[in-house]
N, C-alpha and C positions, 0 to 999 in steps of 0.2 A: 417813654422808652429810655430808660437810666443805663448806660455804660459805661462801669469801672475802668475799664482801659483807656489810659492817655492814648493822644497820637504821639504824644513826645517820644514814648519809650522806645528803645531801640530793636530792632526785632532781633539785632547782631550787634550785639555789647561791644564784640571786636573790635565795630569799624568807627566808633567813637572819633580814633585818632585820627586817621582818615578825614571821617568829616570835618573836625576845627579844623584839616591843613586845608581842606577846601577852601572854607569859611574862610580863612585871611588872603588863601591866593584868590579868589573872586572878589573879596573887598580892596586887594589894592590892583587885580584889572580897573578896576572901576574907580578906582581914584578913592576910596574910603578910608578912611583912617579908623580904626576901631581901636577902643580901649584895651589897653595891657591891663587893667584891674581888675578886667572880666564883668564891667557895670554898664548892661547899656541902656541904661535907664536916659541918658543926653542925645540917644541917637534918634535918628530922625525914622518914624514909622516908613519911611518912603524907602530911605536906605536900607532899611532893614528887609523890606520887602522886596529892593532888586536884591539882594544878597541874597536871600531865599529863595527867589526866582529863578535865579545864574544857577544855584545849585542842583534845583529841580532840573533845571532843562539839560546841565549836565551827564547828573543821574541817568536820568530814560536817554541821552544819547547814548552812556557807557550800556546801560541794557541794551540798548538796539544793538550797539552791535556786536555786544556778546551772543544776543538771539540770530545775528546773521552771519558768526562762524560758526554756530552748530549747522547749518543747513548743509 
């Protein structure tokens, strides 16, 4: 079962910018330091993955509770 669509892509092109301001304000909660060059080919899979994590769990809090002032 072959699927052309990335997960990468954004479903909302918009919110690009957004995301990287995410991206840097989670990596320095966390103590991370990320490249200005935009290479992060040195960084550690570990970091990378709280960084994605932080973001994720963000994300679905900011939906939840958009989902609980519509009620």
């Amino acid at each position: 079962m072959s699927n052309n669509r990335s997960s990468n892509n954004l479903l909302v092109p918009q919110a690009r910018a957004a995301l990287e301001q995410m991206k840097y304000e989670i990596a320095g909660e966390l103590g991370i330091q990320l490249p200005q060059d935009g290479y992060y080919g040195n960084m550690t899979a570990r970091d990378m993955g709280s960084i994605g994590g932080y973001i994720t769990r963000r994300l679905v809090q900011m939906a939840q509770q958009q989902l609980a002032g519509r009620q």
